[in-house]
C-alpha positions in Angstrom: 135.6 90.3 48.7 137.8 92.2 51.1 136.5 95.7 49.5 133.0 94.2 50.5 133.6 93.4 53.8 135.1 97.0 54.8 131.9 98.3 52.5 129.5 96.6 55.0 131.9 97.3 57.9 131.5 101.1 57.1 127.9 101.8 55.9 125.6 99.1 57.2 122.6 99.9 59.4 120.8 100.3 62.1 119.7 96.3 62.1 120.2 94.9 65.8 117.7 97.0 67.9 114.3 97.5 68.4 113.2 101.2 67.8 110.1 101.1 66.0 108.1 104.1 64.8 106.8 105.9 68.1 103.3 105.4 68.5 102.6 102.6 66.5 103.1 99.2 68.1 105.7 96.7 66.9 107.7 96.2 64.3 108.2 99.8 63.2 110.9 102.1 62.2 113.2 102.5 59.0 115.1 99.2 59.4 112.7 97.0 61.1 113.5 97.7 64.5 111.2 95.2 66.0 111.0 96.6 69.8 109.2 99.6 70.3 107.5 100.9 73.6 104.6 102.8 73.8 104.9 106.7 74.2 101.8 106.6 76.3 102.9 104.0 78.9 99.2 102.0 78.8 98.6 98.8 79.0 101.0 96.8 77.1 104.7 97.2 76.3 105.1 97.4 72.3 101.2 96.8 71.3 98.4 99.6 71.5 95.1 99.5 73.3 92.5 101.8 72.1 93.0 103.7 75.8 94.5 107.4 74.9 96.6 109.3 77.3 94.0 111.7 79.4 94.2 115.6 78.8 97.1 116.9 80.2 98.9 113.5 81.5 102.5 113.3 80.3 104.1 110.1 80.4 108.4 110.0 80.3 109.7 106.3 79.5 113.3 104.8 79.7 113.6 101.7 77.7 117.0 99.9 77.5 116.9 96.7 74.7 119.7 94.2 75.0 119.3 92.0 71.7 121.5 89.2 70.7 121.8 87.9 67.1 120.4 90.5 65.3 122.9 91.7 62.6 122.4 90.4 59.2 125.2 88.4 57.6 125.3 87.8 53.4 127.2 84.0 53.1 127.0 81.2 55.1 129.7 81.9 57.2 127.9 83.3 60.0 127.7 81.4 63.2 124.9 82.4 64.7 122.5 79.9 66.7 120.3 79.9 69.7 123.3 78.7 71.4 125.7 80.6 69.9 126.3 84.9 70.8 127.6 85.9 67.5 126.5 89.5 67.6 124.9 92.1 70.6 123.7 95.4 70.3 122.7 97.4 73.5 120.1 100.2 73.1 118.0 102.9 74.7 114.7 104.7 74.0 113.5 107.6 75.4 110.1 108.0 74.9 107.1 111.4 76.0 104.1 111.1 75.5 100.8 114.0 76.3 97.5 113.5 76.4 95.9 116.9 74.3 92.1 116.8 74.4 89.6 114.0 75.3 90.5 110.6 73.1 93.5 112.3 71.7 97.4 111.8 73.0 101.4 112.2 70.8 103.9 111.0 71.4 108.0 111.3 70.5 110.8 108.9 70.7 114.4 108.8 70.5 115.8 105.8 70.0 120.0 105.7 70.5 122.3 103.0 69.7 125.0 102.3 72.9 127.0 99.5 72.1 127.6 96.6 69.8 130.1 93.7 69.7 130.4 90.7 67.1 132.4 88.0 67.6 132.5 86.8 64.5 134.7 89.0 62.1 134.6 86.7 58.6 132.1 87.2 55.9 130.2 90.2 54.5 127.7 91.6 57.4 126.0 94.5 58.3 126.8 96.2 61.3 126.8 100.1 63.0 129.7 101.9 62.1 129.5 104.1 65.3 127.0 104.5 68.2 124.2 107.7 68.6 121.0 109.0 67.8 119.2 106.4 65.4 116.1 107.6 64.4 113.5 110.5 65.5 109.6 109.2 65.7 106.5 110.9 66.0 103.4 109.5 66.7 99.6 109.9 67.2 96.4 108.4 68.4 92.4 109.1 68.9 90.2 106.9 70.1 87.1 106.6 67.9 84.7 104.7 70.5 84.9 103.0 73.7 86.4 103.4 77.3 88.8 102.0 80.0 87.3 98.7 79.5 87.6 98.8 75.3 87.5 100.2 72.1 89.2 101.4 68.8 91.5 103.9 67.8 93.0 105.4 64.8 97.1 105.9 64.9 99.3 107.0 62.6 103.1 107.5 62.9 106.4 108.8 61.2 110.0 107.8 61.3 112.6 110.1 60.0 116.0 107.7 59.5 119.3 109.4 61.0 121.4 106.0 59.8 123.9 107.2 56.9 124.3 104.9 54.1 121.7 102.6 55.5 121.0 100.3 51.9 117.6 99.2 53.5 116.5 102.7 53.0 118.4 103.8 50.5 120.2 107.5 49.1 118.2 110.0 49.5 115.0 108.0 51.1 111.9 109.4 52.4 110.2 109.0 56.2 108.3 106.1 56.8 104.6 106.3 57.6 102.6 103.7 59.4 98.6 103.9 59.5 97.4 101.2 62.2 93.8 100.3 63.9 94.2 99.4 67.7 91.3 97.5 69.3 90.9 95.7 72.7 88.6 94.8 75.8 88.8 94.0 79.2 87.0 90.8 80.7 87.9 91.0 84.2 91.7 91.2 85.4 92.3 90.1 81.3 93.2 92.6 79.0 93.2 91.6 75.2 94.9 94.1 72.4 95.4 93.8 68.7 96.9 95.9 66.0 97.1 95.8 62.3 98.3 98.2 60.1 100.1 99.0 56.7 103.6 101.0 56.6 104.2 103.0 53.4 108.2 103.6 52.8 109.9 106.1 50.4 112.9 104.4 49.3 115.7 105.8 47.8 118.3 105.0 45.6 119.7 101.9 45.7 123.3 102.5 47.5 125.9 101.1 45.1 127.4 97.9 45.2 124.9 96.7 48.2 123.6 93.2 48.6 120.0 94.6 49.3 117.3 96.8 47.5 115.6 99.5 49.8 112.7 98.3 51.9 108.8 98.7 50.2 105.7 98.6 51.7 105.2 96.4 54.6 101.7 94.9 56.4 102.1 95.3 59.9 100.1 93.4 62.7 100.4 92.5 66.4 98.9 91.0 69.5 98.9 90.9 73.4 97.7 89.8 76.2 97.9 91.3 80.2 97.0 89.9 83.6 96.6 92.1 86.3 97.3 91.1 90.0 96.1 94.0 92.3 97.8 92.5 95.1 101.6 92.3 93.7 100.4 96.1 91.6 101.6 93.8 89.1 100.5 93.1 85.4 102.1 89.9 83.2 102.2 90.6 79.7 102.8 88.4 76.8 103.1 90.2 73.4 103.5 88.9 69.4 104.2 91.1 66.6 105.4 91.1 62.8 105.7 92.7 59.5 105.4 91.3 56.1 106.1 92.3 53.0 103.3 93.6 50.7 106.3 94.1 47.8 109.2 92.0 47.0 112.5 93.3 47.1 115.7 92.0 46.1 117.7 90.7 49.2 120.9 88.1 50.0 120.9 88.3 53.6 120.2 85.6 55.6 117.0 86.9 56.7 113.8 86.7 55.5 111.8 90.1 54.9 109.2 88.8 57.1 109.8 89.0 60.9 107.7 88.0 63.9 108.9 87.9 67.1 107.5 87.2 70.9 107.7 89.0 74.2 106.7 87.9 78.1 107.4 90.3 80.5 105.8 92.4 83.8 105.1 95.9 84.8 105.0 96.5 88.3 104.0 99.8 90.0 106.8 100.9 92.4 104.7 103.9 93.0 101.1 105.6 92.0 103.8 107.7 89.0 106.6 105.2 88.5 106.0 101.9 86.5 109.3 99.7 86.2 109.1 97.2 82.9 111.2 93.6 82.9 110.8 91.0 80.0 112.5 89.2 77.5 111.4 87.2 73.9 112.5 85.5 71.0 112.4 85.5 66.7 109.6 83.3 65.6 110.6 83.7 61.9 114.5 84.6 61.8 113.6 87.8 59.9 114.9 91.2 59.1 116.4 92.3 62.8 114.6 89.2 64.4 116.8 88.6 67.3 117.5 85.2 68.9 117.0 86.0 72.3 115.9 89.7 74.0 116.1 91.0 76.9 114.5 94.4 78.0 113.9 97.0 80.9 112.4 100.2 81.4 111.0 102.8 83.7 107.7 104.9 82.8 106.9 108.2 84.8 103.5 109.5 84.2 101.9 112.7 86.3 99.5 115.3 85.5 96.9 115.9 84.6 98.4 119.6 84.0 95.1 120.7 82.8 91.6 119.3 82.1 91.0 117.7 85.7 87.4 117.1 85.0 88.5 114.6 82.3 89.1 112.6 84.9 85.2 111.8 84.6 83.5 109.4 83.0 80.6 111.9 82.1 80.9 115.8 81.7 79.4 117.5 84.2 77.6 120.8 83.9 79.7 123.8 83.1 81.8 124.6 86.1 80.7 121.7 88.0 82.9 120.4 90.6 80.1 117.2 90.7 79.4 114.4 88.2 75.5 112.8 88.3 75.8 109.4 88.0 73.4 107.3 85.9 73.2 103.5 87.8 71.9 101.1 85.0 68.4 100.6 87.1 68.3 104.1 89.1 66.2 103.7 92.2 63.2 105.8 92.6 64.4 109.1 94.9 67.8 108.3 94.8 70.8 110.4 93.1 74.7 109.2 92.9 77.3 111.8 92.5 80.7 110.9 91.6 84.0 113.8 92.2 87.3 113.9 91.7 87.8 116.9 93.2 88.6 116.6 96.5 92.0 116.1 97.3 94.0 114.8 100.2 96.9 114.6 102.2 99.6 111.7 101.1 98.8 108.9 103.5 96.4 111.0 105.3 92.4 112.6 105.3 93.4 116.2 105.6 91.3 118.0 102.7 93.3 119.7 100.6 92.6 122.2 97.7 89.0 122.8 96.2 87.0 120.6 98.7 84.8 123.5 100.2 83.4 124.7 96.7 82.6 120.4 95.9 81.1 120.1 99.2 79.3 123.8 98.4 77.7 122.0 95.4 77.1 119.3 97.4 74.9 121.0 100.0 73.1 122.5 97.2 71.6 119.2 96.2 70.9 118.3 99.3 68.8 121.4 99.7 66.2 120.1 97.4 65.3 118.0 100.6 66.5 114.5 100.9 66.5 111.5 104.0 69.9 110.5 104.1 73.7 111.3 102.5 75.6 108.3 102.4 79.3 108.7 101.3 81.6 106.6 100.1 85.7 106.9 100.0 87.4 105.1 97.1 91.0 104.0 96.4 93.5 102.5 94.3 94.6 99.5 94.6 98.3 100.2 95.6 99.1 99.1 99.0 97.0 96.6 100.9 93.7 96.3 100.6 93.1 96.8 104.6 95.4 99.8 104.4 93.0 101.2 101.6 89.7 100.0 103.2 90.9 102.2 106.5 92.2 105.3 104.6 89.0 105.5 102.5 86.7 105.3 105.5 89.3 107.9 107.0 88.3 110.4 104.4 85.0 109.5 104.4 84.5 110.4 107.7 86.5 113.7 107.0 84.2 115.1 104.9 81.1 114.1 107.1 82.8 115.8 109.7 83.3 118.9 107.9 79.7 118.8 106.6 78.5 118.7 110.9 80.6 121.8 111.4 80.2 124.1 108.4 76.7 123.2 107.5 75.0 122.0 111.1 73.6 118.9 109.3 72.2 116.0 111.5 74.8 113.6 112.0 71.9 111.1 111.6 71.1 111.9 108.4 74.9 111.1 106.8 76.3 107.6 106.5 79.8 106.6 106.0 81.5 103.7 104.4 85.1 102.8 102.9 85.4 100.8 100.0 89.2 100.9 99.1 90.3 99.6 96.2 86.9 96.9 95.6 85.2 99.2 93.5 87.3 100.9 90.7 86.0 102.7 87.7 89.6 102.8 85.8 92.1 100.3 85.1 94.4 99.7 88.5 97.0 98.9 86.0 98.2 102.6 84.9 98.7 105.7 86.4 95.9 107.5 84.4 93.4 104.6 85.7 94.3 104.7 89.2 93.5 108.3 89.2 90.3 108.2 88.2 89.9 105.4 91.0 91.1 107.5 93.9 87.4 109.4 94.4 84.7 110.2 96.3 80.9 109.2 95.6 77.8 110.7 97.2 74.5 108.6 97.3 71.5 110.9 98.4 68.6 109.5 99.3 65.5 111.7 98.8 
């Protein structure tokens, strides 16, 4: 028995933390690391929407994962309870992800293991024989219909195991793919998400004298829910996810191979780049690396886009257009709407900045078809408060009328001004990408 002990002691596994295969939500990853956050930063913390990162967005995430009770023990010696801290293992995930074309983002993660303790010495266990780079995973996703509000998306994902001797792989064993379906909508400030998937391993050889066979092929599925509170640029989040086994494999732990697991938690925007991410959860079913109790936090950076600004749209414009026609549901007779993302400002401010003379170029050209009155209309996110944003977005507003008067001598009679701050957004207020696309300008000409 002692021989078995110091066997487990020196080759057992990756098992407390929660690094999950890259891009696909939940319970991913060579050993059933049941924590995993999103590459892209969207929406939820470890479950997919159908929303892809936008071309030329990168998001950079920080993820630190404080489990307790995680390690698997093989007799009934173990002492751990709900009440009880047998075991802890501290970890940390760094996670980039990049939007690439229209519907289409990657991702990478690098999950590291930074400390473990067990209290509890006696009886056969598995446990990390040192700390360091666990696993590499690579991810992807495309969005096969929908928008910010919805939709469904393809992702697939690969882990590649860096744990030596890990007996739930096996000698030898192959990468892990995962092939999952994300769907979700939006009804109001409620966002709803899903994912279900399969995860096809290549085990290896069983490692001699182990208590356990190599992981098989595993169904995958999760769930969450968000709340988003515009006022506190805060969203609540409450997430569930599991695997279960689709083949039987021989095991004497003291877990089960199925594991499901809960998470409540909240992002809140520090700034229109930096989200900050707090939560904690619990094992459901005391499975494979189900922990009693979890704690997590995490920081995602998101900026760009580095290229394809006229993504931004909802609609493609012409080629080389700096303006986007908009469609209303029941257009009024003689009246256009113009939607742009392509005039810039001043932080805090309504000093133009950047391509603003060739928009409002484009602009004037529509309005030489003839027309009785320009109204436009400044748009905001919703960080900051909502009187702040109403007065900044009739600021800039009134910044562009003004520069209309002066370069193109129109009658100030004929343009109209109003601010609607954050009351009107097109994206989700929730994420960087969304806010974006909120901070605009629209033009309604009236013929």
């Amino acid at each position: 028995m002692t021989k078995s002990i110091r066997w487990w002691q020196a080759t057992c596994i990756l098992f407390a933390m929660n690094f999950p295969l890259g891009a696909s939500a939940n319970v991913i990853g060579t050993d059933m690391q049941n924590f995993n956050a999103t590459t892209s930063g969207l929406d939820f913390v470890t479950v997919h929407s159908s929303e892809t990162l936008r071309p030329g967005i990168i998001n950079l995430g920080l993820f630190f994962n404080y489990a307790v009770n995680t390690l698997p023990y093989f007799d009934s010696l173990n002492t751990q309870s709900r009440t009880n801290f047998n075991d802890t293992v501290l970890g940390a995930d760094l996670n980039a992800g990049i939007g690439l074309m229209r519907n289409w983002d990657v991702g990478v993660s690098f999950p590291q293991i930074l400390t473990q303790s067990v209290r509890d010495q006696n009886g056969p266990r598995g446990e990390f024989v040192q700390t360091g780079s666990a696993e590499v995973r690579l991810n992807t996703k495309y969005r096969l219909l929908g928008d910010d509000s919805g939709g469904v998306a393809a992702i697939a994902s690969i882990g590649l195991n860096r744990i030596e001797n890990n007996p739930w792989v096996g000698t030898g064993g192959g990468p892990t793919i995962n092939l999952e379906m994300a769907a979700d909508t939006t009804i109001d400030r409620i966002a709803l998400g899903a994912n279900v998937g399969y995860r096809i391993r290549n085990p290896g050889t069983p490692i001699a004298f182990s208590q356990v066979q190599p992981l098989k092929d595993q169904i995958i599925a999760s769930g969450a829910v968000s709340y988003h509170v515009p006022a506190w640029n805060t969203k609540f989040i409450g997430e569930v996810f599991g695997s279960f086994p689709s083949q039987q494999t021989t095991s004497n732990s003291d877990r089960t191979l199925s594991s499901m697991e809960a998470l409540l938690g909240a992002k809140h925007d520090l700034t229109q780049n930096l989200a900050l991410h707090a939560g904690g959860g619990a094992g459901i079913i005391k499975g494979v690396a189900s922990p009693d109790w979890r704690v997590y936090t995490g920081l995602n950076y998101t900026f760009g886009p580095l290229w394809g600004a006229n993504e931004l749209n909802d609609q493609a414009g012409a080629s080389g257009s700096h303006l986007v026609k908009i469609i209303p549901p029941e257009p009024a007779p003689q009246v256009e709407r113009f939607r742009t993302q392509h005039i810039h400002f001043a932080f805090d401010s309504d000093e133009m900045l950047g391509t603003y003379a060739a928009v409002l170029a484009e602009l004037v050209e529509h309005l030489g078809k003839g027309f009785k009155q320009l109204v436009i209309e400044g748009h905001t996110d919703s960080i900051g408060s909502v009187a702040y944003n109403d007065r900044l977005s009739l600021q800039r507003a009134n910044a562009i009328k003004a520069y209309l008067l002066k370069k193109y001598k129109i009658e100030p009679q004929r343009i109209a001004t109003i601010g609607y701050g954050p009351r009107r957004p097109v994206g989700d207020n929730g994420n960087y990408q969304g806010r974006q696309r909120n901070r605009r300008v629209e033009f309604e000409i009236k013929r």
